[in-house]
C-alpha positions in Angstrom: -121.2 -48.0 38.3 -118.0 -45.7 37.4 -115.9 -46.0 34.5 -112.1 -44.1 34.0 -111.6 -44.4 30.6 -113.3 -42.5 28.2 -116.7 -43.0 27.0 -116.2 -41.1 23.9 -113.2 -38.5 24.5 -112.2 -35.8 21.8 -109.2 -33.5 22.0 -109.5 -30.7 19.9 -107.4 -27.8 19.1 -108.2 -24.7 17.3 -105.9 -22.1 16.0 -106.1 -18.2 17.3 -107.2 -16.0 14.6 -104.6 -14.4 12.3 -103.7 -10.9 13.1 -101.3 -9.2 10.9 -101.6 -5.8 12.3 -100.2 -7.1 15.7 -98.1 -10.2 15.3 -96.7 -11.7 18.5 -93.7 -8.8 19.5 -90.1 -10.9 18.7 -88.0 -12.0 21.2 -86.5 -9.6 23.8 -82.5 -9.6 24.0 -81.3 -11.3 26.9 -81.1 -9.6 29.7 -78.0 -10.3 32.4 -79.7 -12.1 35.0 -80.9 -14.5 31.8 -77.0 -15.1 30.1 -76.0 -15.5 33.8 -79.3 -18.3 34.0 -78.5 -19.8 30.7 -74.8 -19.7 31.5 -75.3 -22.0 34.8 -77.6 -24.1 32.9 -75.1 -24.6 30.7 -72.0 -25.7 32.9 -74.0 -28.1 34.9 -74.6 -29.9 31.5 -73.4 -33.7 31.4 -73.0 -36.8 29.9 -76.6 -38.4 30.8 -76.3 -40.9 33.8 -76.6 -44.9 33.5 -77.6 -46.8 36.6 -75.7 -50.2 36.6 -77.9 -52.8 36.6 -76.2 -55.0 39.1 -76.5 -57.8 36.5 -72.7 -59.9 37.1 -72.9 -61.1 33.7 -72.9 -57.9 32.3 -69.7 -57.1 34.6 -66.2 -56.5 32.5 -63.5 -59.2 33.8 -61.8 -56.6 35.4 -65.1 -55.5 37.7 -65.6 -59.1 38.2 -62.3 -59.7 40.1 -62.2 -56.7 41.5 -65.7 -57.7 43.1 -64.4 -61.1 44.0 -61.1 -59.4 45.8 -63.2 -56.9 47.9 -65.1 -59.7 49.4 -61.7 -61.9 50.1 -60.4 -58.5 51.4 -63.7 -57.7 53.6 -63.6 -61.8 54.8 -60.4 -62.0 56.1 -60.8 -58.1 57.7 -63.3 -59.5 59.7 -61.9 -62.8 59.9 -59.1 -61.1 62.3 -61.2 -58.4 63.8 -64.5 -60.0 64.5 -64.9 -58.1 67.8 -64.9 -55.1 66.1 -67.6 -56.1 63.7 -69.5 -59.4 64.8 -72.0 -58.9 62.1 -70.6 -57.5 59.0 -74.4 -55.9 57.5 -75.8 -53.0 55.8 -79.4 -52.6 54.8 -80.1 -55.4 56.6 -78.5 -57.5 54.1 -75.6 -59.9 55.3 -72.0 -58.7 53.2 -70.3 -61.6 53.5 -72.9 -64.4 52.3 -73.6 -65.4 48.8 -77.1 -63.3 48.8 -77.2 -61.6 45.2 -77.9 -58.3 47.3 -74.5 -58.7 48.7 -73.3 -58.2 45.7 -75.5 -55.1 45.0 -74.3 -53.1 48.1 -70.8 -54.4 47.5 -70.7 -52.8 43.6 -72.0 -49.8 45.3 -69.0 -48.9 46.9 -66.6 -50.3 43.7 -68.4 -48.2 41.9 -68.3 -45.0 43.6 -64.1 -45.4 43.7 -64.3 -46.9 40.3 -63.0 -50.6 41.2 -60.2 -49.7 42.9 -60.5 -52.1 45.4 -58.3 -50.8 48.5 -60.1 -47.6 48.1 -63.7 -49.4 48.1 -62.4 -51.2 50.9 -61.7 -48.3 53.0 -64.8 -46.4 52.1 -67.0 -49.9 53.3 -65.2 -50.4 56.5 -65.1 -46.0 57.5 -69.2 -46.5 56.4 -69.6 -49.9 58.6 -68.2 -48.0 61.5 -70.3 -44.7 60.6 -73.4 -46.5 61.2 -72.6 -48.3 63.9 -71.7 -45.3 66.0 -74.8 -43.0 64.3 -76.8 -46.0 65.2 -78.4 -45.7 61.3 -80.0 -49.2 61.5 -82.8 -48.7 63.5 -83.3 -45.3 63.1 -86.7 -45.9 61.1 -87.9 -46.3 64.2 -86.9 -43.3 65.8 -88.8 -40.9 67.0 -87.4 -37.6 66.4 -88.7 -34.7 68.4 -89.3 -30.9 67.4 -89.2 -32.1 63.4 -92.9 -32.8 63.0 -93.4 -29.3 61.1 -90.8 -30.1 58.5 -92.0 -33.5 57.4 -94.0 -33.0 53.6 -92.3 -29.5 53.3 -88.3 -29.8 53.6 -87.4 -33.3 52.9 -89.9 -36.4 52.0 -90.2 -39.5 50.2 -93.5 -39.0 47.9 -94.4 -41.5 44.6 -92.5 -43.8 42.5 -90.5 -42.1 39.2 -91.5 -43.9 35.4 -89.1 -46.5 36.0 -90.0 -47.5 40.0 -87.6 -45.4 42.0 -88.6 -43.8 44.7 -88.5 -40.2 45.4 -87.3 -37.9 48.1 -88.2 -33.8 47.6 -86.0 -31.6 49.2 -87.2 -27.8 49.9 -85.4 -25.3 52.6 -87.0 -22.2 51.4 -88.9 -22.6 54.8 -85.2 -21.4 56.5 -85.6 -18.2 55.0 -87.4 -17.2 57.9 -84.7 -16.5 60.5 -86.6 -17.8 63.5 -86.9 -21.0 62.1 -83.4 -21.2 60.9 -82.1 -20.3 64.6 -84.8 -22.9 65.6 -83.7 -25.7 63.3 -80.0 -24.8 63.0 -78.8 -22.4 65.6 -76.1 -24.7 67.1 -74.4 -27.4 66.5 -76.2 -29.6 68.7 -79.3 -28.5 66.8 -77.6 -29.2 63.3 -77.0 -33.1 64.7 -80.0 -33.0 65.6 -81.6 -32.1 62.0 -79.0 -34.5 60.4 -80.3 -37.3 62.1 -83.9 -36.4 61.1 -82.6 -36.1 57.3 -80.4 -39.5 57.0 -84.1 -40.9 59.0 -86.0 -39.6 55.9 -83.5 -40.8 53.4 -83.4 -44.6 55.2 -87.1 -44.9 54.5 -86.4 -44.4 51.2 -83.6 -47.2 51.0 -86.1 -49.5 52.7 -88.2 -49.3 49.4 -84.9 -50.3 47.4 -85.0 -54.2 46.4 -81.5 -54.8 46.3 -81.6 -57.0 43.1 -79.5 -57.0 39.8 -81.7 -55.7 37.0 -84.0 -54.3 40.0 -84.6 -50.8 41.2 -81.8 -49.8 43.2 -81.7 -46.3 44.1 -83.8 -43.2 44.4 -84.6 -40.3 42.9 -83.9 -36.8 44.7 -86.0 -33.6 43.8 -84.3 -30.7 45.1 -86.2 -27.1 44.9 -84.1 -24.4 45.2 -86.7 -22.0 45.2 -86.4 -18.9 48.5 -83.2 -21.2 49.5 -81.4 -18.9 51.7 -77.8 -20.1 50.6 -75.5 -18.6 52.2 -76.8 -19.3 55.5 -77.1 -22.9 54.7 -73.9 -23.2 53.8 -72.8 -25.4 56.2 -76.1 -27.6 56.9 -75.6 -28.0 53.1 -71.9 -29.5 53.1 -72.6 -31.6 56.0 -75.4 -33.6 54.4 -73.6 -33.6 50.9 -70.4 -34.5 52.7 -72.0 -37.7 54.8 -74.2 -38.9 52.2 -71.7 -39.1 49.3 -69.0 -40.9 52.0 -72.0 -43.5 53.4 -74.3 -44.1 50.3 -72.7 -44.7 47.6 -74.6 -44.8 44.2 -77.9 -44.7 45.7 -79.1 -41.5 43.7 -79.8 -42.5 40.3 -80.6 -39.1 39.5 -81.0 -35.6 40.9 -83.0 -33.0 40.0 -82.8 -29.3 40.6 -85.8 -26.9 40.5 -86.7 -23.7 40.8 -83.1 -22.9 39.7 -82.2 -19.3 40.1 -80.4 -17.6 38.6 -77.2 -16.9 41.0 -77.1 -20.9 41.3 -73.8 -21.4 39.2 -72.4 -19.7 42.6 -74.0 -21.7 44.8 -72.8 -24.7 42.8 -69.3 -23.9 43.0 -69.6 -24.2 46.8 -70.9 -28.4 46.1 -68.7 -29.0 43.4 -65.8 -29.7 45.5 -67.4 -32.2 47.8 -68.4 -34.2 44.3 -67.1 -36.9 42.1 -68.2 -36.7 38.5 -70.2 -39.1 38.5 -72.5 -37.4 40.5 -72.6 -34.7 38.5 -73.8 -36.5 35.7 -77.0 -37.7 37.1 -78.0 -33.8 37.7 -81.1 -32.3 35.5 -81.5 -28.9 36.0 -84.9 -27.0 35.6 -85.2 -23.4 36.0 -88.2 -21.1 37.4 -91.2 -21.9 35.1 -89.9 -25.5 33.6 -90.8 -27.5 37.0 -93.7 -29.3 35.4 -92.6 -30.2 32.0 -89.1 -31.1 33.3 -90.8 -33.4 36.0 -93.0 -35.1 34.0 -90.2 -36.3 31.8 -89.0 -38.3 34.9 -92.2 -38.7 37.0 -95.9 -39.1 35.9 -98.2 -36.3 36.2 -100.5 -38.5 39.1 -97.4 -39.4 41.2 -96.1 -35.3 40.7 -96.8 -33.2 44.0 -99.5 -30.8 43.2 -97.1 -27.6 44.4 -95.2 -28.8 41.4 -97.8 -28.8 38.5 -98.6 -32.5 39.3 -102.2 -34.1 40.3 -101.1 -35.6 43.8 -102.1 -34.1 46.7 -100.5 -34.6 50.4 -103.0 -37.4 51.6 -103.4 -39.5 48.1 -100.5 -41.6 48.8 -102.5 -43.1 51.5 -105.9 -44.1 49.5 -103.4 -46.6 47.5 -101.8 -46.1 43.8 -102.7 -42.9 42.1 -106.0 -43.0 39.4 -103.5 -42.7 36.4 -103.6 -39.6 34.1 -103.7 -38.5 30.3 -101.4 -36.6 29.1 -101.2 -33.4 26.5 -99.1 -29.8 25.5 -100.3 -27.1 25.0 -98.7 -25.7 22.5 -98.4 -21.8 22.4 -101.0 -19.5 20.4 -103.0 -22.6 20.7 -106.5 -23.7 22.2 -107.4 -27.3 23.6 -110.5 -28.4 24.1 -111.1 -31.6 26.1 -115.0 -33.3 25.3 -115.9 -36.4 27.3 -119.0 -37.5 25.4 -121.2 -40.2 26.5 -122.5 -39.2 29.7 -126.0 -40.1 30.9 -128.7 -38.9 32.5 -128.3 -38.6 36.5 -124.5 -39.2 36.1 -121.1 -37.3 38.3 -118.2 -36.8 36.8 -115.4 -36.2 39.0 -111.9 -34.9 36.7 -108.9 -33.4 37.7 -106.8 -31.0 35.4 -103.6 -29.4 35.4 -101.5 -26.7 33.4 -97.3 -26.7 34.5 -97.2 -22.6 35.0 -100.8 -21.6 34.3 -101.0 -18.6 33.0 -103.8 -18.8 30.7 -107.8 -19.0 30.5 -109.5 -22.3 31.8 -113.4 -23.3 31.5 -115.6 -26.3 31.4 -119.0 -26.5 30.1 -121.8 -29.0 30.0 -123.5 -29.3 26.2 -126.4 -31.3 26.8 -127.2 -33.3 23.5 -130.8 -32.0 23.2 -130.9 -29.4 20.5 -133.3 -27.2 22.3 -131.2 -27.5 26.0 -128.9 -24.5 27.5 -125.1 -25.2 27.5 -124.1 -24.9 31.1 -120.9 -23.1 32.3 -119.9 -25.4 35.0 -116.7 -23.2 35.7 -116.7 -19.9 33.7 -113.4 -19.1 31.9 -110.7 -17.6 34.3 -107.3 -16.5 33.9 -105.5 -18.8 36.1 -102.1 -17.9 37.9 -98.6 -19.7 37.4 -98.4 -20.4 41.3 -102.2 -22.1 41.3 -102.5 -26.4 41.8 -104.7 -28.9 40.1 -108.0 -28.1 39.8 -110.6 -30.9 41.8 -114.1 -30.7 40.9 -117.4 -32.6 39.9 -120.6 -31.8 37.8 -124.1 -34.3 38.0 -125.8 -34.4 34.5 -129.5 -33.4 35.0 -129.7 -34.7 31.0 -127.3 -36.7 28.6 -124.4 -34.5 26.6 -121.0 -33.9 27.0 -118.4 -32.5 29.5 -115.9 -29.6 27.5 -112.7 -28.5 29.5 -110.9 -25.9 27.9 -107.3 -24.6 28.1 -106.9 -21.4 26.5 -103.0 -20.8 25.4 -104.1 -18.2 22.5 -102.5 -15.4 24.6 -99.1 -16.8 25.2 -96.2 -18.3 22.7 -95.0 -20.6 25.2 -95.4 -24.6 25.4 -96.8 -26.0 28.3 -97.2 -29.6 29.3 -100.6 -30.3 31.3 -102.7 -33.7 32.4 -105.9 -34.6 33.2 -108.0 -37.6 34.8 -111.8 -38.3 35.3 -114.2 -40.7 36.8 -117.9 -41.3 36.1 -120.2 -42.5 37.9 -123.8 -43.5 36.6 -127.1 -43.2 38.7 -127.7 -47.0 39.4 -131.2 -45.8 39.3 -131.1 -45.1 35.7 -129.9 -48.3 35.0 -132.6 -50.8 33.5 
């Protein structure tokens, strides 16, 4: 037998001790290299981004017939020039039948040239031809030599957001290593090569999309910018923005940027150019040491990559849907202290834990409810670094009591955001 849920959980927090003679020092004054961090943080601030629902009631009049002229525009195009384009699709979905997704893929494109519907037009019939020639309809099935080494690490799809997008994590750091840049990148047959692996990873993606009004219609892309060598990835980088903002259209419902440093307000001048506002209002920028707690507003803490504070490893998303996870802060001069009571004689208890950014003491003990037992240090109390992942480990009960984790934040004036899970699982032998 196992159960998920608590038995009989307690959080408790307890105060640090008063000190008068040494208060916590007051805040430093800013340094350059923060006003310049603060300053790009700043600029890239925008209006919050709403994903259109797709619904065509909820369509002005104006969107309506703009809709209704693009597909009398698109039917007699291929009306004249059906050679050209025997079978008008995208996705998979047929654009000139009276499937609902139609009108999905079709509001894509008005969108992203804000109903003007010449413009639309031209963008549809330049992306119909685009993936006819790159062949982007069955390239799923490809299989892409020399890229096996990048897949998990520089661009993947991994988990679902809080509202059921999926999401694609994007890390070059890797390319800092000149060999492997030259390996990856060093010509430009190379650099087609690695764009056809990346629109590859971002079609598996699409494949998740339903296609649906009111339904989830786009992804979400996590982009760490952490060891990014920029310049040299310069023009990799305007390639990929370039093709995917002229081919897929409104299918990032947001985009988030971590491990921001802080020279990125230069490096964001050189994408600016290649996008439309609208794009720029579905960024959410996170700087060194916010990953976590800015992730977990978008993405739960089970379904977050462990390299980024979260509790899911590399091979979870193939033992089915993540164990779901409680979450809690820690708030600064402050210490929490997890107790999962209830647990019997003979039983394991398997948890997980997390802390975004670390940096503080972590323990867990074993208080057996017998007055005259020992309390057990099942992990002693360590300082544990910013850069270390979830912890994974069990403990079997040789007697009833309770299981204590504690996260120790007494040192530090800083918030953190942190989750944990658990599972026990009785001795069937101690059942009557």
């Amino acid at each position: 037998m196992e159960a998920s849920s608590p038995l009989s959980l307690s959080l408790q927090l307890q105060d640090p001790q008063q000190h008068t003679s040494s208060p916590f020092p007051k805040p430093a004054k800013k340094n350059l290299i923060t006003s310049l961090m603060e300053a790009a943080t700043t600029n890239l601030r925008s209006p919050s981004f709403k994903e259109d629902p797709y619904i065509l009631s909820l369509l002005k009049s104006s969107e309506k017939k703009a809709l209704q002229d693009l597909k009398s525009k698109l039917s007699a195009s291929f009306d004249d020039n059906g050679t050209d384009f025997p079978y008008p699709t995208m996705w998979g979905i047929p654009l000139l039948s009276n499937d609902e997704r139609a009108d999905v893929v079709l509001l894509k494109f008005l969108r992203a040239r804000d109903f003007k519907v010449l413009d639309s037009y031209n963008m549809l019939e330049r992306c119909l031809a685009w993936r006819k020639e790159f062949g982007a309809d069955g390239i799923v099935e490809e299989e892409l030599l020399g890229f096996k080494e990048l897949e998990g690490i520089v661009a993947y799809m991994h988990g679902f957001d809080r509202e059921g997008h999926p999401v694609c994590y994007n890390a070059y750091g890797m390319f800092k290593d000149k060999e492997m840049y030259e390996r990856i990148f060093g010509d430009d047959e190379k650099l087609k090569r690695f764009l056809r692996w990346r629109v590859q990873v971002l079609e598996r993606g699409i494949k998740l999309l339903h296609f649906k009004p009111g339904g989830v219609n786009s992804i979400i892309q996590v982009t760490d910018l952490k060891d990014m060598p920029k310049r040299e990835l310069r023009v990799a980088s305007n390639h990929i923005l370039s093709l995917f903002q002229d081919n897929y259209p409104e299918m990032v419902a947001r985009k988030i940027f971590i491990n921001v440093p802080w020279y990125f307000s230069v490096l964001y001048s050189m994408f600016s150019p290649f996008l439309t506002q609208r794009t720029k209002s579905k960024f959410v920028i996170a700087k060194e040491g916010n990953v976590a707690e800015t992730l977990y507003k978008f993405i739960r803490p089970e379904d977050v990559p462990v390299q980024y504070g979260g509790l899911s490893g590399p091979g979870d998303l193939h033992n089915g849907p993540a164990k779901p996870a409680s979450e809690f802060t820690v708030k600064g001069g402050e210490k929490v202290n997890i107790q999962i009571e209830g647990i019997e004689v003979g039983a394991t208890i398997t948890w997980d834990i997390v802390v975004g950014g670390w940096d503080l003491e972590y323990g867990v003990e074993f208080v057996p409810n017998a007055e005259d037992s020992y309390t057990i240090a099942v992990e002693k109390a360590r300082k544990m670094s910013p850069s270390e992942e979830a912890i994974h480990n069990s403990f079997t009960s040789r007697e009833a009591g309770k299981l204590v984790l504690s996260v120790d934040n007494t040192a530090s004036r800083r918030r953190k955001v942190a989750a944990y899970r658990y599972v026990v699982r009785k001795n069937l032998h101690q059942v009557v």
